[in-house]
C-alpha positions in Angstrom: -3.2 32.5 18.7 -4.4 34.5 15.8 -7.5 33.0 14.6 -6.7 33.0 11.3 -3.6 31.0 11.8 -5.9 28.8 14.3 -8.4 28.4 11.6 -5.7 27.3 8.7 -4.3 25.1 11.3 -8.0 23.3 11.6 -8.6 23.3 8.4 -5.0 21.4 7.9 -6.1 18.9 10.2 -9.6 18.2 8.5 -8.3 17.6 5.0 -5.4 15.2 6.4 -7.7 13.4 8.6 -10.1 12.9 5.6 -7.4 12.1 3.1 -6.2 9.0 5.8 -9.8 7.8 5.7 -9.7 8.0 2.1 -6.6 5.7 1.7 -6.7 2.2 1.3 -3.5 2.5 3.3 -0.6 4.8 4.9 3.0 3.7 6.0 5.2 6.1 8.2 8.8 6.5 7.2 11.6 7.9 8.6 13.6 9.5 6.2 16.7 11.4 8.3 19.6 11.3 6.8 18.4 10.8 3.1 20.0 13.1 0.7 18.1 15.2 -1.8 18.6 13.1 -4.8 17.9 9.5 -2.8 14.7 11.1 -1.6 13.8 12.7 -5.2 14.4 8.9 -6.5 12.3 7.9 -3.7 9.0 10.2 -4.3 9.6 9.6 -8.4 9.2 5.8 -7.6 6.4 6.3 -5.7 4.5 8.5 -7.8 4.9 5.6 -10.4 2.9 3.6 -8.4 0.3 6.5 -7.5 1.0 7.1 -4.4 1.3 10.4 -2.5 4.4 11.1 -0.3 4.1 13.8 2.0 6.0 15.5 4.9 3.6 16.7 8.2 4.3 18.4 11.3 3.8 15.5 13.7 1.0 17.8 15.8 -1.3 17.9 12.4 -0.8 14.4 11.6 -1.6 13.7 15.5 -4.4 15.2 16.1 -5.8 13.9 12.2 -5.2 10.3 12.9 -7.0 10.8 16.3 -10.0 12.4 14.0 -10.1 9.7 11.5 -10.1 7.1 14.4 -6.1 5.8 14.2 -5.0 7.2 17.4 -2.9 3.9 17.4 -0.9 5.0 14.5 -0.5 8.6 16.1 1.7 7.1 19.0 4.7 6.5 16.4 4.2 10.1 15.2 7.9 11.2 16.8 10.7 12.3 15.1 10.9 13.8 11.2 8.1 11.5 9.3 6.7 11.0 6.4 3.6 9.9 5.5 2.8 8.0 2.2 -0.8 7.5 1.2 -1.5 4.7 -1.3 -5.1 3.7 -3.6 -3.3 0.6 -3.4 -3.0 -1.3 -0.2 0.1 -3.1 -1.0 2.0 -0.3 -3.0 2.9 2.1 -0.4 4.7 -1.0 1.5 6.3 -2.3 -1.5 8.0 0.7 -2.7 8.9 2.2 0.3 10.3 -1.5 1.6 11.9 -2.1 -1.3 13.6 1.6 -1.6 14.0 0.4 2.2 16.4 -2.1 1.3 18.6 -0.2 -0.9 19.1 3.0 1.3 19.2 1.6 5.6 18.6 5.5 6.2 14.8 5.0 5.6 13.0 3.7 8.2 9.9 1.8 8.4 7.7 2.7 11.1 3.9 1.9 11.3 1.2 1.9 9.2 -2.4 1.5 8.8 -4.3 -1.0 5.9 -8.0 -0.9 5.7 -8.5 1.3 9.1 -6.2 -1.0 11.2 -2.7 0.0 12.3 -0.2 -2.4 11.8 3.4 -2.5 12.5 7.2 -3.2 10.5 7.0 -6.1 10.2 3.3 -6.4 8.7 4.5 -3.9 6.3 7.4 -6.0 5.3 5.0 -8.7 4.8 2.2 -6.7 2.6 5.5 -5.7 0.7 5.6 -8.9 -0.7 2.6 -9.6 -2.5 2.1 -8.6 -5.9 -0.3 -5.4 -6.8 -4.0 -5.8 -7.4 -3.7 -6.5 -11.1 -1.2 -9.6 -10.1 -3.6 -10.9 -7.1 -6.7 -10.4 -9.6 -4.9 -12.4 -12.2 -3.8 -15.7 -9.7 -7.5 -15.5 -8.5 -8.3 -15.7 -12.5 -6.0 -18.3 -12.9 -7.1 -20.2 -9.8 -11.2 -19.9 -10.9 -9.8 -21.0 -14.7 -7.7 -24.2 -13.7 -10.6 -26.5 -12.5 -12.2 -25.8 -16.0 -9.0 -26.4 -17.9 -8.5 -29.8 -16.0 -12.1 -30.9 -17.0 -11.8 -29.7 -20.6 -8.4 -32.3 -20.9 -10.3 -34.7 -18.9 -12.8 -35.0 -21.6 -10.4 -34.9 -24.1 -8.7 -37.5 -23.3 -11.5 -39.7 -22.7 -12.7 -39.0 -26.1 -8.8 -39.6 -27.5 -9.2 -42.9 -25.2 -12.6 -44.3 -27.0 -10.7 -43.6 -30.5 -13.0 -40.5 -31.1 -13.2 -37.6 -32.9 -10.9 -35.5 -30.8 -12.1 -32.2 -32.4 -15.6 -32.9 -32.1 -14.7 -33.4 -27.8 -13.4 -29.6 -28.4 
């Protein structure tokens, strides 16, 4: 093999191998039988969400997820993939589940969250929670309600005695 080709081909591997370590995580699609304009709706949906939909040859991709330490996830790497790589742990699994849904051409495969490789139906499962603006917000909401419940608490204690009710604010 030319070694300029050989070297490209190394290189290729390095960059996707540090890109999967990068990513918070990575679900594998099968997309066969998608036509152009599903698939263009597809990547515009995702890119909404910032996430990075990409097409490999399945020997790069291989030999990368066995370099970043996800030789689990390169088993499933048969057939014409794609790979999408999210900031986001739950994005990735929510659009692509949800586009899932709409289109049965698209196939959900594997995947790996925080450097462990989980499977379809895991991914159907992440696809359900809300983003990390929503999570942040219900773990807001959950730290806020104990202070809430004591604020009425002394309210009405204070509305109780026949106190100043403003003065308990």
């Amino acid at each position: 093999m030319n070694q300029n080709i050989l070297a490209q081909k190394q290189a290729d591997v390095k960059a996707l191998a540090e890109k999967m370590e990068a990513a918070s995580s990575i679900v594998m699609v099968e997309y066969r039988g998608l036509t152009v304009a599903e698939v263009t709706e597809l990547r515009r949906a995702l890119r909404a969400e910032d996430v990075e939909f990409k097409v490999y040859k399945n020997a790069i991709a291989r030999r990368a997820a066995e370099e970043a330490g996800i030789g689990a996830f390169a088993e499933s790497l048969k057939g014409p993939n794609a790979l999408a790589f999210g900031k986001d742990p739950v994005a990735p699994a929510r659009v692509l589940a949800g586009f899932a849904k709409k289109h049965d051409k698209l196939i959900l495969k594997t995947g790996v969250v925080d450097g462990e490789v989980v499977d379809e139906a895991a991914i159907q499962k992440l696809s359900s929670l809300p983003n990390k603006e929503g999570m942040l917000a219900k773990f807001a909401s959950c730290l806020n309600a104990p202070v809430i419940k004591f604020a009425m608490t002394i309210k009405a204690l204070a509305e109780a005695k026949g106190g100043n009710t403003e003065a308990a604010e």
